[in-house]
C-alpha positions as CSV (number, residue, x, y, z in Angstrom):
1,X,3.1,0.2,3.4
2,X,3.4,3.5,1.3
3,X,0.8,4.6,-1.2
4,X,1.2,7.3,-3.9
5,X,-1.2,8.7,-5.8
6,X,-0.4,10.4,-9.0
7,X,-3.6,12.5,-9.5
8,X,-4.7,15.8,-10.9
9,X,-6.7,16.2,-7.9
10,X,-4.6,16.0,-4.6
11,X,-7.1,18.0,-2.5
12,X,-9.6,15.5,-3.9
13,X,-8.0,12.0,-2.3
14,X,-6.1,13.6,0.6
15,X,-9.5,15.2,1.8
16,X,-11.3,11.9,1.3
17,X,-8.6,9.5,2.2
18,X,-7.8,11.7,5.5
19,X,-10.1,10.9,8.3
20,X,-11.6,8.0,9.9
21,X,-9.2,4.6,9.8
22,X,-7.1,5.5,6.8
23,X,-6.5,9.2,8.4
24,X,-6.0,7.6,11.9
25,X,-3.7,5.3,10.1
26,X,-1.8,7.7,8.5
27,X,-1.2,10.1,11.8
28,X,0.2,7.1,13.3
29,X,2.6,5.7,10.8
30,X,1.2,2.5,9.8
31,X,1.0,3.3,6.5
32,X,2.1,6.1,4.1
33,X,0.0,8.3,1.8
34,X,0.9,11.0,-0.7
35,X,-0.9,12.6,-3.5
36,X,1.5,13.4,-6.3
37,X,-0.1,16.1,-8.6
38,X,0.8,15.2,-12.3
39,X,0.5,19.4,-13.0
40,X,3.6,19.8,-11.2
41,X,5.2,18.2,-13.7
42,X,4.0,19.5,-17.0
43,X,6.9,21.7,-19.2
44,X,3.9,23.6,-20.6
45,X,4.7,27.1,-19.3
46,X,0.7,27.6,-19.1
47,X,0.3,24.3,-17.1
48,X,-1.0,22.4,-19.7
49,X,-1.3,18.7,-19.2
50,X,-3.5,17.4,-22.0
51,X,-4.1,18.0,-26.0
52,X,-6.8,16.3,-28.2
53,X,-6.6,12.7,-29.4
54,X,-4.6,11.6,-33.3
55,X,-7.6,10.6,-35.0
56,X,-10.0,12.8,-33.8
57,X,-12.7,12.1,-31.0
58,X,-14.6,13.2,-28.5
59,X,-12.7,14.8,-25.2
60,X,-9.2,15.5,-24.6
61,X,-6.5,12.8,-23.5
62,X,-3.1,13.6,-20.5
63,X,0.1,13.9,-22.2
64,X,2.7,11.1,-21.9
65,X,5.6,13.8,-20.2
66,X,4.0,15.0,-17.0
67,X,2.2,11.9,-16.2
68,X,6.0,9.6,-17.1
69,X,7.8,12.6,-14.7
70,X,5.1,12.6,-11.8
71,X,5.6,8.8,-11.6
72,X,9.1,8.6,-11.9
73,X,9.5,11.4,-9.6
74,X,7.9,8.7,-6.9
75,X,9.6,5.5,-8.2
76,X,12.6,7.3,-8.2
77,X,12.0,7.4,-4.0
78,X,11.0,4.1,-3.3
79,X,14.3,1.7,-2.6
80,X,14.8,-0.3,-5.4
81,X,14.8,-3.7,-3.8
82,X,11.1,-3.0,-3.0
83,X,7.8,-5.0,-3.2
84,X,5.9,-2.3,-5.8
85,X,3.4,-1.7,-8.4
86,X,2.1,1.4,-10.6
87,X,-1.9,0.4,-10.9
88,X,-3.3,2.7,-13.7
89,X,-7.4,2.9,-12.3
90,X,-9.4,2.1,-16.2
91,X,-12.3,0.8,-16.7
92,X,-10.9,-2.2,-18.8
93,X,-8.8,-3.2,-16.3
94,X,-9.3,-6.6,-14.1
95,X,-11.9,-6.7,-11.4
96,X,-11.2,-5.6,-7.8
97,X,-12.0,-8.5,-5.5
98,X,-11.0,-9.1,-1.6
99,X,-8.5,-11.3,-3.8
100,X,-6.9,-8.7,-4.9
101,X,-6.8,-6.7,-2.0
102,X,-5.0,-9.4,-0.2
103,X,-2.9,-9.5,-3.0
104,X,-2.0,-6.3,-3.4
105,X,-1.4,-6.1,0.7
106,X,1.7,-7.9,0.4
107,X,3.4,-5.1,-1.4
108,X,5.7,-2.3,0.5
109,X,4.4,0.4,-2.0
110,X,1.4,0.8,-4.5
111,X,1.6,3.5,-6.8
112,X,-1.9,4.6,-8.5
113,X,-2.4,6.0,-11.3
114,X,-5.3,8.7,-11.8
115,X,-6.5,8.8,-15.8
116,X,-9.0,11.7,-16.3
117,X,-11.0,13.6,-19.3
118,X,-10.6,10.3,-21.9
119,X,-7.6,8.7,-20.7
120,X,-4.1,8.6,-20.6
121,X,-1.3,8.3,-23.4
122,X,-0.9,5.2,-24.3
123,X,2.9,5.2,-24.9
124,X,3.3,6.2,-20.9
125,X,1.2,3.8,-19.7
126,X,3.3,0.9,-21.7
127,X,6.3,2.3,-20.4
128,X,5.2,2.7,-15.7
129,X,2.2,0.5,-15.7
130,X,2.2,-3.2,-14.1
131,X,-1.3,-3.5,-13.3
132,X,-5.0,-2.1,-14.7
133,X,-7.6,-2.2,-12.3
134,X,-11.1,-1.5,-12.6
135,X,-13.7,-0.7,-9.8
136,X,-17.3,-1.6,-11.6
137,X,-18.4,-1.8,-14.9
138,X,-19.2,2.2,-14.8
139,X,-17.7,4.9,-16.0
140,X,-16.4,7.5,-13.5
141,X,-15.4,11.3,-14.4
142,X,-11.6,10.3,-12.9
143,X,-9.6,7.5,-11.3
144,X,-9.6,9.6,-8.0
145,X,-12.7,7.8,-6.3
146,X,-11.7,4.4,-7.7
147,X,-7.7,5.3,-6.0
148,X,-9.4,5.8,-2.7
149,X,-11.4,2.6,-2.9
150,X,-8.1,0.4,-3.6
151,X,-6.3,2.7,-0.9
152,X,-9.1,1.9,1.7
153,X,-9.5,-1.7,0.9
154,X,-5.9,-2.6,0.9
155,X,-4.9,-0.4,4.1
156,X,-7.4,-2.4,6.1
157,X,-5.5,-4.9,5.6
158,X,-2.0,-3.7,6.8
159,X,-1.9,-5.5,10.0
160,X,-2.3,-2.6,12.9
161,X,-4.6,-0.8,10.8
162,X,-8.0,-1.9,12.4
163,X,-6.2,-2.8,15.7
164,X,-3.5,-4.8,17.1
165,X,-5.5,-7.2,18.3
166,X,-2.5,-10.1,19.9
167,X,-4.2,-12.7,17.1
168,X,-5.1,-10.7,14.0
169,X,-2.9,-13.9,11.8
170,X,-5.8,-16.3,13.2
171,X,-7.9,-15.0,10.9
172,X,-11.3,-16.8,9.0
173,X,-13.3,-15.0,5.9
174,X,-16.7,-15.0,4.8
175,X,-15.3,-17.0,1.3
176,X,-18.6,-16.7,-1.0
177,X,-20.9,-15.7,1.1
178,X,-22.4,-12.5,2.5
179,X,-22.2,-11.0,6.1
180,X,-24.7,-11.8,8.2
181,X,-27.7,-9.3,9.5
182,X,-26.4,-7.5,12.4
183,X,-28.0,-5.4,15.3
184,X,-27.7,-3.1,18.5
185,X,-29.9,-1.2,21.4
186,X,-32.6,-1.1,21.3
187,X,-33.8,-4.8,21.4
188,X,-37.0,-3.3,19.9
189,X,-37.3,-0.4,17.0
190,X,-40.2,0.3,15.2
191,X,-41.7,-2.9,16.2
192,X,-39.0,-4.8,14.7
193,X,-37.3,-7.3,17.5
194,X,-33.9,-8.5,17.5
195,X,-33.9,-12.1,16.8
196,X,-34.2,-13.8,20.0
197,X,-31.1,-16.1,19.6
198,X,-28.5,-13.1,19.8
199,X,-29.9,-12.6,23.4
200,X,-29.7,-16.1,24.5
201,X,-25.7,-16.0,24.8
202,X,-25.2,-19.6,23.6
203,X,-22.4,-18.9,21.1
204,X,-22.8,-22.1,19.4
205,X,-26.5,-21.4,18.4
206,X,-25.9,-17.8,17.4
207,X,-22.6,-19.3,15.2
208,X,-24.7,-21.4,13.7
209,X,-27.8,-18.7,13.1
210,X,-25.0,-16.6,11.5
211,X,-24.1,-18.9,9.0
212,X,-27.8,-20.2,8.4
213,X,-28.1,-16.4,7.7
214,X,-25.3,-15.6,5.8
215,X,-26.2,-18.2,3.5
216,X,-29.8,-17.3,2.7
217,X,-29.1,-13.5,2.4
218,X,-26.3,-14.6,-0.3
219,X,-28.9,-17.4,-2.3
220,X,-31.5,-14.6,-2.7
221,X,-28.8,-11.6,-3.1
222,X,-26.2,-13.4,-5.4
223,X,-27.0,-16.3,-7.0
224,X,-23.0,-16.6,-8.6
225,X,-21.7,-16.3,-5.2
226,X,-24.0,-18.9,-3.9
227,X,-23.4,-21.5,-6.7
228,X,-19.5,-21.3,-5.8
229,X,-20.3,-21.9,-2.4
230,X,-22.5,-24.9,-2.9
231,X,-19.5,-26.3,-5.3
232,X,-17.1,-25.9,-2.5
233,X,-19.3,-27.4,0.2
234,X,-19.8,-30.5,-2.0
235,X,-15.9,-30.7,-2.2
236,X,-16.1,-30.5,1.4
237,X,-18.2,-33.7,1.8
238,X,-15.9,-35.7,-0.4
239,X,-12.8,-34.5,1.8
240,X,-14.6,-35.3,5.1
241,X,-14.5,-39.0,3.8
242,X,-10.8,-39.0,5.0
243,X,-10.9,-35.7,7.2
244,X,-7.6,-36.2,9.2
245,X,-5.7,-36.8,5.8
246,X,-7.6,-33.9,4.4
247,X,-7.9,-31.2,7.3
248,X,-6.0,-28.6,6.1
249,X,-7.7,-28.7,2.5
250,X,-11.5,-29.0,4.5
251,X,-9.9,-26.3,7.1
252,X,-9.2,-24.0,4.1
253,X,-13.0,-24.2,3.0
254,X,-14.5,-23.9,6.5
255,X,-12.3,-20.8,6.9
256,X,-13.2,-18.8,3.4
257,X,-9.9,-19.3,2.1
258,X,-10.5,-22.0,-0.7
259,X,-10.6,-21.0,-4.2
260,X,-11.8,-24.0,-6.5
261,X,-9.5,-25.3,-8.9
262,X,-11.0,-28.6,-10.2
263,X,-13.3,-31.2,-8.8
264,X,-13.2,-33.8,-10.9
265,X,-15.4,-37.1,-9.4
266,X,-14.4,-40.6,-10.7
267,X,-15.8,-44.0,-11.0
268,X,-15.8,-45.8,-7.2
269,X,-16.3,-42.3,-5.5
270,X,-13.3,-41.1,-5.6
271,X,-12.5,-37.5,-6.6
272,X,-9.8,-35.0,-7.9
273,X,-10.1,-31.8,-6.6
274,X,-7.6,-29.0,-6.4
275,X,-8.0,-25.7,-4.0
276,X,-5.7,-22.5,-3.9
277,X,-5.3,-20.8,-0.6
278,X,-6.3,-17.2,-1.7
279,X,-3.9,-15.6,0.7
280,X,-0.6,-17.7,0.4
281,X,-2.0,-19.0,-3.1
282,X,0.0,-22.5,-2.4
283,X,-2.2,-25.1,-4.3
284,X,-4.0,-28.1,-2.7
285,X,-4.4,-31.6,-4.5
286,X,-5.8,-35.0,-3.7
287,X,-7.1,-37.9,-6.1
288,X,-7.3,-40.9,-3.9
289,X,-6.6,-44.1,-5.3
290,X,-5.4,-42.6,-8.5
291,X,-3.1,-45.2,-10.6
292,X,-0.2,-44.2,-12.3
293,X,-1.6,-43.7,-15.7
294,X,-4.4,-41.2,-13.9
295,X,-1.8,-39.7,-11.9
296,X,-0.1,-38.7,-15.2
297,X,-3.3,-37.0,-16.7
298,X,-4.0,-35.1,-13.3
299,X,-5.4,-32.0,-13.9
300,X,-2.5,-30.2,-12.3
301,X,-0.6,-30.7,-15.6
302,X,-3.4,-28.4,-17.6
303,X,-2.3,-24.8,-18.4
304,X,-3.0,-22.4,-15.6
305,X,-3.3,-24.9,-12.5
306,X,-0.2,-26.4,-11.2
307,X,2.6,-25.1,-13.2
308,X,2.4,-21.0,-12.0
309,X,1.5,-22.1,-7.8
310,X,4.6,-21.3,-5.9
311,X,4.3,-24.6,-3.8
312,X,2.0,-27.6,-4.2
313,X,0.4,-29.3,-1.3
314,X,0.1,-32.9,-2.4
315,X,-1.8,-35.5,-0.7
316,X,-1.0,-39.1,-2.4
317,X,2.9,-40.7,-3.1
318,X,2.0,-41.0,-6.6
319,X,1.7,-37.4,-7.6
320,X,5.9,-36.6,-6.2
321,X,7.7,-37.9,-9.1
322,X,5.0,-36.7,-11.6
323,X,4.8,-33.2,-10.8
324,X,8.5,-33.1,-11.3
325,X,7.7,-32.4,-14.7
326,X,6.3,-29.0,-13.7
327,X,9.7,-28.0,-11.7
328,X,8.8,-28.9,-8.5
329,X,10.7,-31.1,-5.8
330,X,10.0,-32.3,-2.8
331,X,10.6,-30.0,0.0
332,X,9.1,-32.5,3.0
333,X,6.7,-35.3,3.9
334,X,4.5,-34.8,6.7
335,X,2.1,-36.3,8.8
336,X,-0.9,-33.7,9.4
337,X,-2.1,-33.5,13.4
338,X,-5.5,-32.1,14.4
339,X,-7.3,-31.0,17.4
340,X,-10.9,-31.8,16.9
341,X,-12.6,-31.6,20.1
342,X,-14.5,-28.7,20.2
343,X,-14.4,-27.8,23.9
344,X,-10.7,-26.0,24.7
345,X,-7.2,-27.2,26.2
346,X,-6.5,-27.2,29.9
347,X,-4.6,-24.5,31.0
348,X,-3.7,-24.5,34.4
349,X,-0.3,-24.9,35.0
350,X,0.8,-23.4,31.3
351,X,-0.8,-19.9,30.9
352,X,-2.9,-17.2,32.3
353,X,-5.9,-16.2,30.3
354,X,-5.1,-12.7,32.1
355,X,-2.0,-12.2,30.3
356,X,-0.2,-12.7,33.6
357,X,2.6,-13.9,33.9
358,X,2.5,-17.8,34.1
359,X,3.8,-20.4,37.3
360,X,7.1,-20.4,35.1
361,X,7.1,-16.2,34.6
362,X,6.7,-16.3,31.4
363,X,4.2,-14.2,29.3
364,X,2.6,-14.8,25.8
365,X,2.2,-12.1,23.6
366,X,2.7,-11.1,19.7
367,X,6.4,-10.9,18.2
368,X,7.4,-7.3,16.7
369,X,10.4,-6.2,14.1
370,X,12.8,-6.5,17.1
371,X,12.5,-10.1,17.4
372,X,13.1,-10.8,13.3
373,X,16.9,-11.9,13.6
374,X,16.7,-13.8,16.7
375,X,13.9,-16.1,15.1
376,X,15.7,-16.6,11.7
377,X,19.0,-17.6,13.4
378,X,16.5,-20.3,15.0
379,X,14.2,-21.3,12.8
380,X,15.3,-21.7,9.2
381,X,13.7,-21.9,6.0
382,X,14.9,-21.0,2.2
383,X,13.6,-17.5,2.2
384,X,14.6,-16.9,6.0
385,X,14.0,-12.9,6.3
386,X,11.0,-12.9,4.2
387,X,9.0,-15.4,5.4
388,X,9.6,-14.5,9.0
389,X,9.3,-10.8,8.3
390,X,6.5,-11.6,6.8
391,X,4.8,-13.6,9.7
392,X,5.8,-11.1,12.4
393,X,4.2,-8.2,10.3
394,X,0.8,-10.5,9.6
395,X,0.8,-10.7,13.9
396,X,1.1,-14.6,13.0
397,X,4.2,-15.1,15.3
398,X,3.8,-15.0,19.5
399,X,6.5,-15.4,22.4
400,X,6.6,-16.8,25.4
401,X,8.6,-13.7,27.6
402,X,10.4,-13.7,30.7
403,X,10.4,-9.7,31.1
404,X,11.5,-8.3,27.9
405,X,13.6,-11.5,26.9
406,X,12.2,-14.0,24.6
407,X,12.6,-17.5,26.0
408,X,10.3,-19.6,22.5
409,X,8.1,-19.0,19.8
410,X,5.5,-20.2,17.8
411,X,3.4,-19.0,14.6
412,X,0.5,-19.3,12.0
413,X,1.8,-20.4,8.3
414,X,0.4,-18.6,5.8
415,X,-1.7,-21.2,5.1
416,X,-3.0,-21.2,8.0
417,X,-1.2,-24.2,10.0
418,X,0.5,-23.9,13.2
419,X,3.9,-24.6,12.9
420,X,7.4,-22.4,13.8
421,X,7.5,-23.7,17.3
422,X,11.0,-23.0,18.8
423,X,12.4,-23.2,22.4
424,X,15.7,-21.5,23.2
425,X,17.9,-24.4,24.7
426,X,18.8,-22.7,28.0
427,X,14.4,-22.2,28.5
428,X,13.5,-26.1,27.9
429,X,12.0,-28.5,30.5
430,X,9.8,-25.3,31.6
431,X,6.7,-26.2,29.5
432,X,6.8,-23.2,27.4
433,X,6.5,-24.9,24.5
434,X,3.4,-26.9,25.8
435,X,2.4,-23.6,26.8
436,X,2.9,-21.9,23.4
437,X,0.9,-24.4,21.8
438,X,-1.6,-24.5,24.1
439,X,-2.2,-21.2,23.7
440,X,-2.5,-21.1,20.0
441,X,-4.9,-23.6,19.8
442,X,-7.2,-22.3,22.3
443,X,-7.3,-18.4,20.1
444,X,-8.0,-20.8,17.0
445,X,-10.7,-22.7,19.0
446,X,-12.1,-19.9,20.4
447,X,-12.8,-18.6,16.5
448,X,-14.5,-21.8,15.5
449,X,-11.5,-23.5,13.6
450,X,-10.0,-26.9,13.9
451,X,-6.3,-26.5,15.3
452,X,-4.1,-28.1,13.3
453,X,-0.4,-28.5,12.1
454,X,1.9,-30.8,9.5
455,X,4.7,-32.6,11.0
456,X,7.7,-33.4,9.0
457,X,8.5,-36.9,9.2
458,X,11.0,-37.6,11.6
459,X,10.7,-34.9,14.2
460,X,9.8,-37.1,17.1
461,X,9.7,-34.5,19.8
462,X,6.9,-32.6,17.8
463,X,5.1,-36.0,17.3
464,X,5.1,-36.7,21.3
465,X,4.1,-32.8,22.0
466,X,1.1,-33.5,19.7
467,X,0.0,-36.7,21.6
468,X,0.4,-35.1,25.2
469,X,-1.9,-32.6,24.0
470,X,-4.4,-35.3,22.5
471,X,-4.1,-34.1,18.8
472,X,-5.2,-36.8,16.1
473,X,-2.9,-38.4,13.6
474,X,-3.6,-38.9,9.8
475,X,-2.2,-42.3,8.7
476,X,-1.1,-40.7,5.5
477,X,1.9,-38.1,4.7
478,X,1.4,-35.2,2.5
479,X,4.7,-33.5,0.8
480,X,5.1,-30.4,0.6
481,X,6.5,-29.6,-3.2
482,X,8.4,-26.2,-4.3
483,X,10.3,-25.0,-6.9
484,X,13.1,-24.5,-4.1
485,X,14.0,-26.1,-1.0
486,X,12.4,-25.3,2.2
487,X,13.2,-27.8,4.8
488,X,11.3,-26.3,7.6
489,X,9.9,-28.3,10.1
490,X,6.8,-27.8,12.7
């Protein structure tokens, strides 16, 4: 990922920008960073960039010509079929959440935008802008400070940045609430002891004191965050009233990734509720026992819920034909599989924890770039480069190896299913794909998630993999609705 920053200040963000992780990021080519200095650009001959405001006013405002030239000199070297945007930093732009971050993560280039003194022109800003974002509700004397706080947000989350760590796309969040206290040597400073519970080793207690934690710190600390918490965690007690048929929604809460849409509860018990997955932003939606009529006054049909979601996730037959009316189809019906046990699958025989090789030969390990084409020609979707360019650059997909040839794979959606396993047909009947799943399930067990995947109906050699490994089977299908067809299968 390349970031640009169009700034009367160079020395300012290159300085500030250029050590610790983003510098180390940098001197390694995981991501690219430039300061473009909008002074370069002026036609002034004494290098004058601003004048006062029409109208009169306080201060003096950047001229529309060497801020338009700086940022089409950089647009102007980014390829054209590129993921981009030109963020102007103001403070009436939209907040900056983690949501955004993510958001803005998925781009190939970000170019920001530096105002200073009282602004900017406002005819340039119409004419390069795509996004406004603001920082805080404070005024800053630049945008320089809020640039580096998008640049270090977002670059953290270009995968190798912090670490290619083999699963970095098994990843959980926080969601509402606030980290957890945290400590180091010495166990006792100033008096103060380190809770005895860290130094016990039982990861199950010290899990649970984390979260016990995490949630008191973010009642007393920030009552808004809390209240959206304690909204989804009474969504996930309705959903836990059918859990199979609702994993990956009650998976989506447990992992931080749920963002609330409606929750809507109805005579007999029953509920509506809609979650977005703030990474992949496909939208969930159940409403058991809805009838027709209901069905038809979902609240998927109200402005700004289901019609702008790239793929719904529906959970009952009688939402398929109604959503048509929004554009969507039905991609595939699935039945969803879960590991719930909490202790982790045998191994022996499969895989070594070691990373040695297994009984077969074979090692596990992440898929790079190299691998892209060989994947799509085996596993197929609409969007077939994308998505599994994508997943390789999230660390999402792994291989089973035998030296430097890859015999299968297997993945993380961006959902956060498990799905994408593949065998090459000369490397079947050699457990690897046992192996593979194995595997995957054990990293997602190991973080404290339920394991689990949606199996389109009719793939009967994924359904008898899933019962060897003792997954659970919901009784009901979800579909899997898109504005174009998908077809892919687990």
């Amino acid at each position: 990922m390349n970031f640009y920053i169009v700034t009367l200040f160079p020395e300012m963000v290159m300085q500030g920008l250029g050590t610790s992780i983003t510098g180390r990021a940098v001197k390694e080519n995981k991501i690219g960073l430039k300061a473009v200095n909008i002074r370069d650009f002026t036609e002034d001959k004494h290098g004058r960039v601003d004048d006062y405001t029409y109208g009169g006013g306080a201060g003096m405002l950047l001229q529309a010509q060497p801020v338009y030239d700086a940022c089409e000199s950089v647009l102007s070297g980014i390829l054209q079929e590129a993921k981009k945007r030109v963020v102007c930093l103001a403070p009436q732009g939209r907040p900056f959440p983690q949501s955004l971050a993510e958001e803005l993560a998925k781009e190939d280039a970000l170019v920001l935008l530096c105002g200073h003194y009282e602004g900017i022109d406002e005819r340039v800003l119409e004419e390069v802008v795509t996004d406004y974002i603001s920082i805080g509700d404070y005024v800053l004397t630049g945008g320089e400070l809020a640039a580096m706080v998008v640049v270090d947000a977002v670059a953290r989350l270009v995968p190798s940045v912090l670490g290619n760590e083999e699963s970095a796309g098994i990843e959980s969040f926080q969601g509402n609430l606030l980290e957890y206290p945290q400590y180091t040597r010495p166990e006792i400073w100033h008096g103060k002891q380190v809770p005895a519970v860290l130094l016990g080793g039982n990861k199950k207690k010290i899990d649970e004191w984390r979260r016990q934690e995490a949630v008191r710190r973010t009642r007393e600390r920030r009552p808004d965050l809390f209240a959206a918490y304690c909204r989804l965690e009474h969504c996930r007690e309705l959903l836990l009233k059918r859990k199979l048929q609702h994993i990956d929604m009650i998976e989506l809460i447990n992992r931080g990734r749920a963002v609330l849409i409606a929750c809507e509860e109805h005579k007999g018990g029953e509920a509506e509720i809609i979650l977005m997955d703030r990474k992949s932003r496909v939208l969930f939606h159940t409403w058991p026992n809805a009838s027709p009529k209901q069905a038809d006054e979902s609240a998927l049909f109200r402005p700004d819920t289901g019609g702008g979601a790239s793929a719904l996730v529906l959970h009952q037959r009688a939402f398929v034909e109604a959503v048509s009316a929004l554009g969507y189809e039905l991609d595939m019906e699935c039945r969803q599989a879960a590991y719930t046990r909490r202790e982790k699958l045998p191994v022996a025989g499969l895989y070594r924890e070691d990373r040695g090789a297994s009984p077969e030969g074979f090692q596990i390990r992440p898929l790079t770039a190299e691998h892209r084409d060989l994947v799509r020609s085996v596993y197929r979707t609409v969007d077939e480069e994308g998505y599994v360019r994508e997943r390789i650059a999230a660390n999402a997909m792994f291989g089973a190896f035998f030296g430097d040839v890859l015999a299968g794979f297997i993945g993380v959606h961006s959902e956060g299913s498990i799905g994408m396993l593949q065998v090459l047909p000369e490397y079947r009947r050699k457990k690897i794909g046992t192996a593979l799943e194995t595997w995957l399930c054990n990293r997602f067990i190991e973080r404290g998630m339920i394991p689990y995947g949606q199996i389109a109906v009719g793939n009967e050699a994924s359904f008898l993999l899933q019962e060897r490994l003792q997954l659970c089977f919901s009784k009901e299908t979800v579909f899997w609705m898109s504005r174009e067809k998908a077809g892919a299968e687990m």
